[in-house]
C-alpha positions as CSV (number, residue, x, y, z in Angstrom):
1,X,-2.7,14.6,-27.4
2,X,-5.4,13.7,-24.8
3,X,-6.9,16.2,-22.8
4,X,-6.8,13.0,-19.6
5,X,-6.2,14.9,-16.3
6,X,-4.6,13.5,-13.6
7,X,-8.1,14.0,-11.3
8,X,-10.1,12.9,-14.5
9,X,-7.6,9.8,-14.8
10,X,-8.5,9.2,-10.7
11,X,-12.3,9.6,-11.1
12,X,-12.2,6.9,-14.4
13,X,-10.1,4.5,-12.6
14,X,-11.6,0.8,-11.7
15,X,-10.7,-1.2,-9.4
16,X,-8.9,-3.8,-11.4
17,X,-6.8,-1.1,-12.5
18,X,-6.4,0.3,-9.0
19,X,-5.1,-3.2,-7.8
20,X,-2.6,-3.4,-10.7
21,X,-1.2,-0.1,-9.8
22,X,-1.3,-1.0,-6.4
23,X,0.8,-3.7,-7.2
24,X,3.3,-2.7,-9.2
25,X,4.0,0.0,-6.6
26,X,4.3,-2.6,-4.2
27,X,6.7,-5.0,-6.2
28,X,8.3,-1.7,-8.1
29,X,7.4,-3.6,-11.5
30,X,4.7,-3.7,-14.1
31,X,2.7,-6.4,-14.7
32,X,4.6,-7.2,-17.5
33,X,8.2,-7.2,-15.6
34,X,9.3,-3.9,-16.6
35,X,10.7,-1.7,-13.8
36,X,8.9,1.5,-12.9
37,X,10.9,4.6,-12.8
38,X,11.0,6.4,-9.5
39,X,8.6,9.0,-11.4
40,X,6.5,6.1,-12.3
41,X,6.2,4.8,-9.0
42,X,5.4,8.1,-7.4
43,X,2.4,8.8,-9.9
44,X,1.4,5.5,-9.2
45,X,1.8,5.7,-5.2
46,X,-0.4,9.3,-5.8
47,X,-2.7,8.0,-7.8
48,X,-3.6,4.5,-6.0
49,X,-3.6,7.0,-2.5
50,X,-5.9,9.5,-4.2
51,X,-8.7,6.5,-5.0
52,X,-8.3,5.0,-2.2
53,X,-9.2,8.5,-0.2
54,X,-12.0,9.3,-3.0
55,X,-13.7,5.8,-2.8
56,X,-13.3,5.3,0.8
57,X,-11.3,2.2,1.1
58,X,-11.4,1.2,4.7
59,X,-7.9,2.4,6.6
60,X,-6.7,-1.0,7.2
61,X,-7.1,-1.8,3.5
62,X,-4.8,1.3,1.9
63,X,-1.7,1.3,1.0
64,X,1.2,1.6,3.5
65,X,-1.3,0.5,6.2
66,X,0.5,0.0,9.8
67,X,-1.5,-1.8,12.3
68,X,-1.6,0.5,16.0
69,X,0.4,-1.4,18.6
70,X,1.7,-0.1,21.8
71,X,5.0,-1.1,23.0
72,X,7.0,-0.3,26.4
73,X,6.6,-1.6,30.2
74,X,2.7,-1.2,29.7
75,X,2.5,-3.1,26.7
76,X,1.1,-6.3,27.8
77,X,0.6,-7.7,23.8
78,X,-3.1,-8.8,24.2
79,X,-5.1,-9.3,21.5
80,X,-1.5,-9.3,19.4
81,X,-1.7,-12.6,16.5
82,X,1.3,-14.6,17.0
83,X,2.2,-13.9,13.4
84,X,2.8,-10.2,14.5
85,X,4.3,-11.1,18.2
86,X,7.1,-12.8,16.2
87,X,8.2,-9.6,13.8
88,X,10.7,-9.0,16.7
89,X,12.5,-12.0,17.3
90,X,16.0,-12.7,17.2
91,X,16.3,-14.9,13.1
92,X,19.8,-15.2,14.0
93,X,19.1,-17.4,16.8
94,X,16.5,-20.2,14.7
């Protein structure tokens, strides 16, 4: 049996393999189709969060990123893309 570590497995990890974990947590699948377990996907989820922290991947690029907006009476939705301005409309009604 290896004597891999979880923080030795982190610190070995390159970014192709970073992005394919990344991905299958994101599509709950490996590359190849398979389904991850919940087990699988939470060591993946930990382990793609850990490099991102340890390698400093900019916020906006990490995993689970949620672009800041404001909302309410103040809210006046400058600077909002119209992409993001239409996340709230009615589908029902197109």
């Amino acid at each position: 049996m290896s004597d891999m570590t979880f923080d030795k497995m982190i610190n070995q990890m390159t970014p192709a393999i970073y992005e394919s974990l990344k991905q299958a947590v994101a599509l709950r699948k490996w590359p190849d189709g398979r389904y991850l377990t919940p087990e699988q996907t939470e060591l993946c989820l930990e382990a793609v969060m850990r490099f991102e922290m340890e390698n400093n991947v900019p916020e906006e690029n990490r995993v689970g990123y949620l672009e800041r907006r404001t909302c309410g009476a103040g809210a006046t939705g400058a600077g909002v893309s119209p992409e993001m301005a239409g996340l709230a409309r009615d589908a029902t009604r197109d």
